[in-house]
TILUMGU-229974 format. One record per residue (C-alpha): residue number from 1; x, y, z; residue in three letters. Coordinates in nm, 4 decimals. Layout:
REM residues N
 seq       xx       yy       zz type
 NUM        X        Y        Z  ALA
...
REM end
This chain:
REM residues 379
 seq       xx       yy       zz type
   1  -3.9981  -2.4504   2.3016  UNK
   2  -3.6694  -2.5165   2.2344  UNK
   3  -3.5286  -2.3608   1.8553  UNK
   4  -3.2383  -2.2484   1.6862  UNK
   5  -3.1437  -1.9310   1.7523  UNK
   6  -3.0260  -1.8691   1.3896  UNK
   7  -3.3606  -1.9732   1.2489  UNK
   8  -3.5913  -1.8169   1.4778  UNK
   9  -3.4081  -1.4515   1.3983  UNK
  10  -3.4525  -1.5303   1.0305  UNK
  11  -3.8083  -1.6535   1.1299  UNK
  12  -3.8533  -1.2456   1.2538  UNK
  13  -3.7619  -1.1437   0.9259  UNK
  14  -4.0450  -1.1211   0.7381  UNK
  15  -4.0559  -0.9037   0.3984  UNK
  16  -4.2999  -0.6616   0.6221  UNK
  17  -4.0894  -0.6436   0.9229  UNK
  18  -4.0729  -0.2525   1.0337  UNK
  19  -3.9420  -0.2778   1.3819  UNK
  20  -3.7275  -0.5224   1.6054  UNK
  21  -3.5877  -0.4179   1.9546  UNK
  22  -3.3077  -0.6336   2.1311  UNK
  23  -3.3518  -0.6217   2.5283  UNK
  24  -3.2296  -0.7532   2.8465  UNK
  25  -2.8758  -0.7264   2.9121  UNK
  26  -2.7035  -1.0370   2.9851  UNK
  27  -2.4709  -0.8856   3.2345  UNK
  28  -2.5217  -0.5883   3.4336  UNK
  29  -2.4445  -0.3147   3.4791  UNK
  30  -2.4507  -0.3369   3.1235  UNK
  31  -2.3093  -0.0435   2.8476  UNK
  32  -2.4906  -0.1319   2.5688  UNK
  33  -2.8451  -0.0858   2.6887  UNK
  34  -3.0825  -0.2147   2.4363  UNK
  35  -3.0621  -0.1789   2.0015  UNK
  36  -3.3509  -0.0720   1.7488  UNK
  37  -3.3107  -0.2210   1.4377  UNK
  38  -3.5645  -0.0971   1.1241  UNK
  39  -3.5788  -0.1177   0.7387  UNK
  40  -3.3266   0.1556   0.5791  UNK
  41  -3.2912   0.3172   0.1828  UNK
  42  -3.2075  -0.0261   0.0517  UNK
  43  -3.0866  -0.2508   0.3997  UNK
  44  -3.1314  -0.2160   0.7639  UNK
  45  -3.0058   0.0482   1.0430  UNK
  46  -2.9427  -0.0759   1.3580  UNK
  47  -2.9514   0.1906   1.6803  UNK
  48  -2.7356   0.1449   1.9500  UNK
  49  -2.8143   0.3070   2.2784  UNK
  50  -2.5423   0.3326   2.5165  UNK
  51  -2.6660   0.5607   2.8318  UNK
  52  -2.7531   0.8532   2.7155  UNK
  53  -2.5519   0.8311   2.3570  UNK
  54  -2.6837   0.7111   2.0423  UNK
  55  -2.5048   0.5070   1.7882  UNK
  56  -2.6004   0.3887   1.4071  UNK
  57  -2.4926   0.1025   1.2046  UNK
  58  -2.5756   0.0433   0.8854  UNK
  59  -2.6068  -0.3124   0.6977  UNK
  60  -2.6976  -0.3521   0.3302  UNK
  61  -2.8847  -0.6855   0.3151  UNK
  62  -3.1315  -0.8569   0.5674  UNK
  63  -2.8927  -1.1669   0.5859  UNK
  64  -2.6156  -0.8846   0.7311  UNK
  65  -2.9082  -0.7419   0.9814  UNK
  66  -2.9790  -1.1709   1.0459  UNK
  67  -2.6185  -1.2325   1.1177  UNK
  68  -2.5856  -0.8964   1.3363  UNK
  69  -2.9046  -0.9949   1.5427  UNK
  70  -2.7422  -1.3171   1.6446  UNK
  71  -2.4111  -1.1555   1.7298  UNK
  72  -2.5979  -0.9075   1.8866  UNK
  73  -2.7778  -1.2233   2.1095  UNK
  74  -2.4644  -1.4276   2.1489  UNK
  75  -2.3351  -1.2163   2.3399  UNK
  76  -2.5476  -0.9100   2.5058  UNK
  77  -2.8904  -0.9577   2.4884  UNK
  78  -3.1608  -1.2246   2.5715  UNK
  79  -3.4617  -1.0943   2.4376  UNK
  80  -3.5938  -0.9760   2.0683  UNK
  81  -3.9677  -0.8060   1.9563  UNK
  82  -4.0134  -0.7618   1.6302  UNK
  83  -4.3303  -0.6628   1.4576  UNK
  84  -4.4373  -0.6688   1.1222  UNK
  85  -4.8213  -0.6501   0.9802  UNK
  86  -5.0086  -0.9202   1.1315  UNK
  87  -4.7715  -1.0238   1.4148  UNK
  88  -4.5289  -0.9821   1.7208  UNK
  89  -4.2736  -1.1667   1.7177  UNK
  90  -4.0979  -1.2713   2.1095  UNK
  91  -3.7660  -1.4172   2.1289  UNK
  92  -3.6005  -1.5252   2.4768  UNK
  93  -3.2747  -1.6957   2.5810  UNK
  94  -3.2219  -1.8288   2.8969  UNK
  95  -2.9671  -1.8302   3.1176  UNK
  96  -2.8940  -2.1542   3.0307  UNK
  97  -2.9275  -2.0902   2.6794  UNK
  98  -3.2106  -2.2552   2.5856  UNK
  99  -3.4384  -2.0552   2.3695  UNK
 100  -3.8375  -1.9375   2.3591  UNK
 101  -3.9734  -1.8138   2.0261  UNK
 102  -4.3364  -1.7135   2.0239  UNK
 103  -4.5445  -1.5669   1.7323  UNK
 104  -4.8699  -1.3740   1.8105  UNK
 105  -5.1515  -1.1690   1.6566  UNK
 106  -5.0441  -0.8356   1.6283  UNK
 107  -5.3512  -0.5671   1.5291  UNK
 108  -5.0932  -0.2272   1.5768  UNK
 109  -5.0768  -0.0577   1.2514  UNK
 110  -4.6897   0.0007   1.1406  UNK
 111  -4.6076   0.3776   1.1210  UNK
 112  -4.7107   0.5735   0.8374  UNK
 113  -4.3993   0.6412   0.6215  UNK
 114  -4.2470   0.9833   0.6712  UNK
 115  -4.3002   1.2101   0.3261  UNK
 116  -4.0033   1.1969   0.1429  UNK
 117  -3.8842   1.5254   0.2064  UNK
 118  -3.8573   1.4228   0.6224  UNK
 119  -3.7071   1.1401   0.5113  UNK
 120  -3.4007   1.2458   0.3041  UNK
 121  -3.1921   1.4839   0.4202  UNK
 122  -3.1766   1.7928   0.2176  UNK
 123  -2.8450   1.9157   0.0480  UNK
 124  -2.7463   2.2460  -0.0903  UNK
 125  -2.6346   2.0518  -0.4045  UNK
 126  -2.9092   1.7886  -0.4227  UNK
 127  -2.8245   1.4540  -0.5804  UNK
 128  -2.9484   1.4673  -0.9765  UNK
 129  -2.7743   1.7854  -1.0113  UNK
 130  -2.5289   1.7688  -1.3256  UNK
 131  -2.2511   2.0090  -1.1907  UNK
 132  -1.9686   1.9315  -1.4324  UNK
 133  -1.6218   1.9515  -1.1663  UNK
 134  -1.8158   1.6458  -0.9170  UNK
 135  -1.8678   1.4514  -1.2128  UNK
 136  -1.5073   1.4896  -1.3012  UNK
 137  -1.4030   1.4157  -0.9515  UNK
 138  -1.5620   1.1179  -0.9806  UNK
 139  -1.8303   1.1954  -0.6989  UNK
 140  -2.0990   1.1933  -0.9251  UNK
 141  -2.2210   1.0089  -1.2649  UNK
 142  -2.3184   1.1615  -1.5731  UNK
 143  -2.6716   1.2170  -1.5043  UNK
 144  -2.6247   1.3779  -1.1262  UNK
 145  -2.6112   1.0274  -0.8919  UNK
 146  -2.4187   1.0227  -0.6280  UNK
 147  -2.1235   0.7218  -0.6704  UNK
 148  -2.2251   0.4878  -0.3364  UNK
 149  -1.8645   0.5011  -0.2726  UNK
 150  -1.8095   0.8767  -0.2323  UNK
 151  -2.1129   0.9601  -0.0109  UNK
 152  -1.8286   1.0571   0.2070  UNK
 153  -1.7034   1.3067   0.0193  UNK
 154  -2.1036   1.3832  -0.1354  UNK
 155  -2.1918   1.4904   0.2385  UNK
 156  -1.8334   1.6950   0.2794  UNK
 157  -1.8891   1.9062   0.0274  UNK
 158  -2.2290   1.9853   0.1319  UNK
 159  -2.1323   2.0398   0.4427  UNK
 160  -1.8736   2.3005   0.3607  UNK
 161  -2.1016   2.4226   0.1168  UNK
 162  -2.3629   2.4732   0.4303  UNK
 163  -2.0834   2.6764   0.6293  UNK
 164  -2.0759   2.9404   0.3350  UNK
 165  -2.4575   2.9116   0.2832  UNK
 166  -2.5421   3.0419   0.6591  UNK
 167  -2.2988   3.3773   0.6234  UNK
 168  -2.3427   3.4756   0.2993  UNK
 169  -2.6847   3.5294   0.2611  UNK
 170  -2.8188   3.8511   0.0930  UNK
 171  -2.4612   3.9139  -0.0930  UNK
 172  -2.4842   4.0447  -0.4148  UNK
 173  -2.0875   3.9928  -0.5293  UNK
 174  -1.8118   3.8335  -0.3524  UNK
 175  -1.3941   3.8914  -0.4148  UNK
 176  -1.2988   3.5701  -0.2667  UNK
 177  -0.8937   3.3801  -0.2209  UNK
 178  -0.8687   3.0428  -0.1871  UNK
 179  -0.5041   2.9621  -0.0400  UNK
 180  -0.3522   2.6627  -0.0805  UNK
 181  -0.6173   2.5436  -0.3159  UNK
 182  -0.4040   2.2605  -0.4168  UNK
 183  -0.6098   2.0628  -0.7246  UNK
 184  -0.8924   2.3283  -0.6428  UNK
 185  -1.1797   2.0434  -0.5826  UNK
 186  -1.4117   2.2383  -0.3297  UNK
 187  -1.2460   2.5615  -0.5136  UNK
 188  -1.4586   2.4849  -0.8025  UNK
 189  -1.7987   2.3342  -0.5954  UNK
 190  -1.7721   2.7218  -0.4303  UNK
 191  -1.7625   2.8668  -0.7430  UNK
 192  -2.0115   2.6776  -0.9239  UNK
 193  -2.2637   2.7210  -0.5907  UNK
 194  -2.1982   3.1104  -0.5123  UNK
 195  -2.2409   3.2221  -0.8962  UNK
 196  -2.5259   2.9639  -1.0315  UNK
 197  -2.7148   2.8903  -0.7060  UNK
 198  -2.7217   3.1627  -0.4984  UNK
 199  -2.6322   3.4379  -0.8258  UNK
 200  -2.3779   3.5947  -0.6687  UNK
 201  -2.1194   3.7378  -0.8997  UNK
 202  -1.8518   3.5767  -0.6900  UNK
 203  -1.4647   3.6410  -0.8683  UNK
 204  -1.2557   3.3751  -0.7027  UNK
 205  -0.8744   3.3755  -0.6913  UNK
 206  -0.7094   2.9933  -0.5940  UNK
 207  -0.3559   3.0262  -0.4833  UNK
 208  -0.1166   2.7492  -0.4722  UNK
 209   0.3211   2.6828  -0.4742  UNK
 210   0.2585   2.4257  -0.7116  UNK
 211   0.3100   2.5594  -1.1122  UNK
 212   0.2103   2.2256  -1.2790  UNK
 213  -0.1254   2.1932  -0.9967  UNK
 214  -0.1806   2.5851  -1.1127  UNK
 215  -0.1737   2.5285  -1.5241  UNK
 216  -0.4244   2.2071  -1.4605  UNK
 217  -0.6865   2.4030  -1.2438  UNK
 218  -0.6870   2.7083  -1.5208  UNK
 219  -0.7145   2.4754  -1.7833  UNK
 220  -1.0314   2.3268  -1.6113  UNK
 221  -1.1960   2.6630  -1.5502  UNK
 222  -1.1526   2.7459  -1.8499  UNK
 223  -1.2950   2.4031  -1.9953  UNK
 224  -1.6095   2.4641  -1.7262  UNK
 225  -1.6374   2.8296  -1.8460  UNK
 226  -1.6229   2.9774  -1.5253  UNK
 227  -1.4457   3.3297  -1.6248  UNK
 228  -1.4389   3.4669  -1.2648  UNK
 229  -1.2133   3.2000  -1.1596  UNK
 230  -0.8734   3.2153  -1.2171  UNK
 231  -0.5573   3.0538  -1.0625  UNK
 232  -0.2044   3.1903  -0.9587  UNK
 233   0.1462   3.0584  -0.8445  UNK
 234   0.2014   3.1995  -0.4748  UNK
 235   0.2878   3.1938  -0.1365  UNK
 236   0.0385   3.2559   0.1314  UNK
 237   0.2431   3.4542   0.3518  UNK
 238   0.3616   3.6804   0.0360  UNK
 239   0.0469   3.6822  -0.1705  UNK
 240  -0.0773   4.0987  -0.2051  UNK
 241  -0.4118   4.1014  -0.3887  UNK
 242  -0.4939   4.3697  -0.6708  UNK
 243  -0.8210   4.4801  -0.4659  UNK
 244  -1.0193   4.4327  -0.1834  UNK
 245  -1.0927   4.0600  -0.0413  UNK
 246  -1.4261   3.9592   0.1053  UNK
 247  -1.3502   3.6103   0.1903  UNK
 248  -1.0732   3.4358   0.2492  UNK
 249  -1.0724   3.0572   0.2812  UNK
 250  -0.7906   2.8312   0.3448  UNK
 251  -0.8954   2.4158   0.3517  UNK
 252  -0.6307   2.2056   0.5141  UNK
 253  -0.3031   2.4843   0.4652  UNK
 254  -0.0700   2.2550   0.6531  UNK
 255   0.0324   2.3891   1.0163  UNK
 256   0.1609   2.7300   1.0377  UNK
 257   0.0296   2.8063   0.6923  UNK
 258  -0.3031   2.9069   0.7984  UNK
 259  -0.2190   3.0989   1.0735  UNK
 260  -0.0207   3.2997   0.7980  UNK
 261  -0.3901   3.2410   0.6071  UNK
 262  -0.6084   3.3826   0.9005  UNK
 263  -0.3453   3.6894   0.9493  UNK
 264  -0.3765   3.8120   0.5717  UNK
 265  -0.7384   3.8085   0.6092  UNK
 266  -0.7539   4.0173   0.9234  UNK
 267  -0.4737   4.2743   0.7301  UNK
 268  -0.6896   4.2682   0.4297  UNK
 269  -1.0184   4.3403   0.6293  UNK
 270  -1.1633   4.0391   0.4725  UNK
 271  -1.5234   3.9972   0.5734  UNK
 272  -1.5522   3.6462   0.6097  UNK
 273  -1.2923   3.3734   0.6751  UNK
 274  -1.3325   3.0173   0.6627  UNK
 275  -1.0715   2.7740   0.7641  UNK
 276  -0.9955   2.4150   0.8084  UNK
 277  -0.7040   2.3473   0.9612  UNK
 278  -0.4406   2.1123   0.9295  UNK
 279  -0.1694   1.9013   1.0710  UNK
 280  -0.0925   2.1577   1.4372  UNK
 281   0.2033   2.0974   1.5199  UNK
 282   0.3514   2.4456   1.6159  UNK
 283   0.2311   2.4033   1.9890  UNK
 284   0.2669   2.0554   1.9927  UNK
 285   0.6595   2.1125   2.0083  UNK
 286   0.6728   2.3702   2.2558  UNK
 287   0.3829   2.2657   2.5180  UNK
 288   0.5175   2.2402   2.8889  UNK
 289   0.3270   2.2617   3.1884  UNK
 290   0.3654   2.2013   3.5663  UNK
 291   0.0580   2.2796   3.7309  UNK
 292  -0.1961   2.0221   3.4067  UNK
 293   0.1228   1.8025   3.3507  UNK
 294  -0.1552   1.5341   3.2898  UNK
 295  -0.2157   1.6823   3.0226  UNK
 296   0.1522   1.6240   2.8385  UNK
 297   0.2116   1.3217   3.0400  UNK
 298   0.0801   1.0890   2.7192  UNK
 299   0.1800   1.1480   2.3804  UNK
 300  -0.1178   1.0880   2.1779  UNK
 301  -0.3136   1.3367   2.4892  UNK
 302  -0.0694   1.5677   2.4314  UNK
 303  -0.1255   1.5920   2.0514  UNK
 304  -0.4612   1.6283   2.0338  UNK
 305  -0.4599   1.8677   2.3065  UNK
 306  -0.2114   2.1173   2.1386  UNK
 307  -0.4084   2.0577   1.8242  UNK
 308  -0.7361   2.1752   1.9999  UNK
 309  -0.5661   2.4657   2.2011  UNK
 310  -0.4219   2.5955   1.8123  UNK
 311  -0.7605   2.6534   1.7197  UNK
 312  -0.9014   2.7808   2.0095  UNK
 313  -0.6632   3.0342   1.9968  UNK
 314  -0.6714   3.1244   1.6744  UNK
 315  -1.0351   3.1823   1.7682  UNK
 316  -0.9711   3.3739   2.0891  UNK
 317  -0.7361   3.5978   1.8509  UNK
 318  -0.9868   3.7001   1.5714  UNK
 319  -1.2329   3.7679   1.8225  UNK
 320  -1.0047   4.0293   1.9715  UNK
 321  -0.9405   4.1383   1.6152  UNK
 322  -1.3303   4.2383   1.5431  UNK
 323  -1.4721   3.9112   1.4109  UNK
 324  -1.7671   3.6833   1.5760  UNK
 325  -1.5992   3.3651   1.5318  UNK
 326  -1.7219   2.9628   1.5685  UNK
 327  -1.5385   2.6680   1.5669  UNK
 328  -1.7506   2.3923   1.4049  UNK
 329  -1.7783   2.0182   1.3047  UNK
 330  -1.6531   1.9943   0.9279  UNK
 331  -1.7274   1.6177   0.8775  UNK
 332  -1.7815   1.3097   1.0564  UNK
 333  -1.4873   1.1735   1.2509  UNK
 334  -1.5652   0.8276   1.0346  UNK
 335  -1.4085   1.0049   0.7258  UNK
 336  -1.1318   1.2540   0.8226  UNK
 337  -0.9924   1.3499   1.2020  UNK
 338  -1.0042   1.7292   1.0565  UNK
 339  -1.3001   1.8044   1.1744  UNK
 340  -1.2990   2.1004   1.2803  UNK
 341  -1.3774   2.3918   1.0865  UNK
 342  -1.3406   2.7826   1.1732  UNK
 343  -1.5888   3.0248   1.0727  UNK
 344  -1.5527   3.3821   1.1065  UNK
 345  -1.7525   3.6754   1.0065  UNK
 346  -1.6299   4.0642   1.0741  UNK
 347  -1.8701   4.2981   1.3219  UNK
 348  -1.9671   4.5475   1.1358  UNK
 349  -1.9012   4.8045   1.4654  UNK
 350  -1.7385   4.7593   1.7855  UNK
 351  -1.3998   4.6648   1.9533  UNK
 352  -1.2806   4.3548   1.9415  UNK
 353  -1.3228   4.1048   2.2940  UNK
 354  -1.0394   4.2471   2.5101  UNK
 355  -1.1383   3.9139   2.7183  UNK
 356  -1.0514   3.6715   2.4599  UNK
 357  -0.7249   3.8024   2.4257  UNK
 358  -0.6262   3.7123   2.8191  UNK
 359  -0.7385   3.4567   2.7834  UNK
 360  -0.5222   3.3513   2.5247  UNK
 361  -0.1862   3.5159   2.7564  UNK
 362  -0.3382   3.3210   3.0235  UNK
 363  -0.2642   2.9874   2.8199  UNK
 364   0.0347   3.0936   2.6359  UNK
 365   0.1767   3.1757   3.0048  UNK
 366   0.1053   2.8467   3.1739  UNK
 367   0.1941   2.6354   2.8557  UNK
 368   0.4884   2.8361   2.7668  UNK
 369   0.3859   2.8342   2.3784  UNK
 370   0.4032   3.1242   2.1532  UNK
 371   0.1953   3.0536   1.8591  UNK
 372   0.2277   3.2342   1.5052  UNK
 373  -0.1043   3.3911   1.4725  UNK
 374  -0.0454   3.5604   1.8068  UNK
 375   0.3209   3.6839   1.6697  UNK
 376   0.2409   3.7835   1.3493  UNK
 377  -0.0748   3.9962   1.4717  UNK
 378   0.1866   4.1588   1.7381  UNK
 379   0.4684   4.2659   1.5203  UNK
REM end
C-alpha cells in the first residue's frame, strides 16, 4: 500500500525500537552503503558505512533520528527494517516513489544491554570527580558532572591525561616543566592526577613570557593548595632549571618554540617528553622540490604537508638522540586540527637510530629545508 513516507518512519518509532537499518542504494555504485541507526545515552546514533570506513552521528531526540531517516530515504536509500519487541517493521520505495510499509510478528529477543562498565567508556578522571581547577574552568559542575557543552574538552583532557598514564607507570616522584603553560589549564589537571591519583610526588614548574598570566596561575595554586606547583616568568629557549628534569612537556608552544622545547629536554636528559605542537610554519616557508613538486603545487597540500614532515622529523631526531618516540592522535579532528601529539620516552641503554637520522638528511636534501631542531642539536 501506498503511505506517507513521513508517517510510516514515525510509525517505526516505537518507544521499544532497538534497531533500524537503511538499505538499498538508490544509485549505484553507491558511497554510502547502508546506515544502522539504534537508541543512544539520551537520543539516537546513526552509523554510516562507507566501504570499509565507519562513520557516527549523533541526534538528541527521536523527532531528529525521524527527520534524518527521511533525509536519509529522500535521497539514498529505498528500504528500512526496524525492530522493536513484538515486531519488524519493512519499509520500501519504489522507483517510482511509491511506498510499501509492512508490520509483522517479530519473536527475536532485542540484545541484552551491555553492563554499564562496556558501555561507558572509562576515563582516568571519571565524571563525579570534584577536582577543583575543571570546575573552575567551567568543564565541570560543582558536584563532578561533566557540562554537555565541554565534552570536548572533558575527553581532551583525558586523553592527554592517558598519554602520561601509559609512561609513567611505577614512578615514585617526578621533576616536571611545563613550557609555555600559558593560563596553566592541563598544567593543573597533571598536577592534580600525578600527585592525588597515581601518588606520585610530582614538583611541577609552568613557564610562561606572560607576567600578569604567571601572578594568576600562582595565585590559583596556591588557592588549590598544590605546594609542588609553582610558576615562573621565562623564555623557553633561555630557561636553566635549578635541578634535574624528568619530564618536559610543551602543549601548543607556537612553531619554532617547541623545537627550542624538545632541544632543552634532550640537553637536560629529561626522561620523558611530551609535546603538542603548534602552528609549523618553519618548513612551510622554505619547502622546494623538483622531483614531488605535486606535493607544493597546492597551497593548502603544501601546508599540511610541511606541517606533517615538522613532526616527523622532530621524531626521526630524538630517536637518533636515545629516545623511543611515537607520534599520536591528541583529539578528534571534530574539535581541534592539532592532533597530533609526540610522545617520547629515553632508552635506558643503547645508541640512538643512526637510520633515523638519514633519513631525516635524505628529506632535508630533496626539500631543501633546514629545520631548528636539526640546527640547534648540531651546533
Amino acid at each position: 500500500m501506498t503511505q506517507d513516507l513521513q508517517a510510516c518512519v514515525q510509525a517505526m518509532f516505537t518507544d521499544s525500537l532497538y534497531k533500524l537499518v537503511l538499505s538499498k542504494c538508490r544509485d549505484k555504485p553507491c558511497e554510502l552503503v547502508k546506515v544502522e541507526a539504534a537508541p543512544y545515552r539520551s537520543g539516537w546514533q546513526f552509523t554510516q558505512h562507507r566501504g570499509t570506513q565507519v562513520y557516527h552521528q549523533n541526534v538528541s531526540s527521536k523527532e531528529e533520528a525521524i527527520a534524518l531517516c527521511c533525509e536519509y530515504l529522500r535521497e539514498h536509500f529505498l528500504q528500512a527494517n526496524a525492530w522493536d519487541g513484538g515486531h519488524e517493521y519493512i519499509l520500501m520505495v519504489s522507483k517510482a516513489e511509491k511506498i510499501s510499509f509492512i508490520r509483522k510478528a517479530n519473536s527475536a529477543q532485542p540484545p541484552a544491554p551491555r553492563p554499564e562498565h562496556d558501555r561507558r567508556k572509562r576515563y582516568i578522571i571519571e565524571e563525579g570527580t570534584v577536582v577543583q581547577p575543571l570546575i573552575d574552568m567551567g568543564v565541570l559542575t560543582m558536584d563532578g558532572r561533566v557540562i554537555k557543552s565541554q565534552y570536548g574538552k572533558f575527553r581532551q583532557i583525558n586523553r592527554f591525561l592517558e598519554l602520561i598514564d601509559d609512561a609513567v607507570k611505577g614512578e615514585k616522584a617526578l621533576r616536571i616543566v611545563d613550557f609555555g603553560c600559558g593560563k596553566s589549564s592541563l598544567t593543573f589537571v597533571l598536577y592534580y592526577y600525578l600527585s592525588y591519583v597515581r601518588k606520585i610526588e610530582a614538583h611541577i614548574t609552568g613557564l610562561d613570557l606572560k607576567a600578569d598570566v604567571i601572578e594568576k596561575c600562582s595565585h590559583a595554586a596556591h588557592k588549590y593548595g598544590y605546594e609542588r606547583l609553582r610558576f615562573e616568568v621565562g623564555d623557553i629557549a633561555g630557561y636553566r632549571p635549578a635541578g634535574r628534569v624528568d619530564m618536559m612537556v610543551s602543549l601548543h608552544a607556537c612553531d619554532t618554540a617547541t623545537d627550542y622545547a624538545l632541544y632543552n629536554a634532550v640537553q637536560w636528559g629529561a626522561k620523558y617528553i611530551f609535546a603538542v605542537p603548534c602552528c609549523q610554519h618553519e618548513l612551510n616557508a622554505q619547502v622546494k622540490t623538483e622531483a614531488l613538486s605535486l606535493l607544493t603545487r597546492y597551497g593548502v597540500v603544501q601546508e599540511r604537508f610541511a606541517a606533517l614532515a615538522t613532526d616527523a622529523i622532530r621524531a626521526n631526531l630524538l630517536e637518533y638522540n636515545g629516545y623511543k618516540t611515537q607520534l599520536l592522535e591528541f583529539v578528534d579532528l571534530t574539535h581541534t586540527p592539532k592532533n597530533l601529539a609526540l610522545r617520547a620516552v629515553k632508552r635506558e641503554r643503547g645508541a640512538g637510530d643512526s637510520r633515523a637520522m638519514e633519513e631525516v638528511l635524505a628529506v632535508m636534501r630533496e626539500f631543501h629545508v633546514t629545520p631548528t631542531l636539526y640546527m640547534l642539536l648540531n651546533d
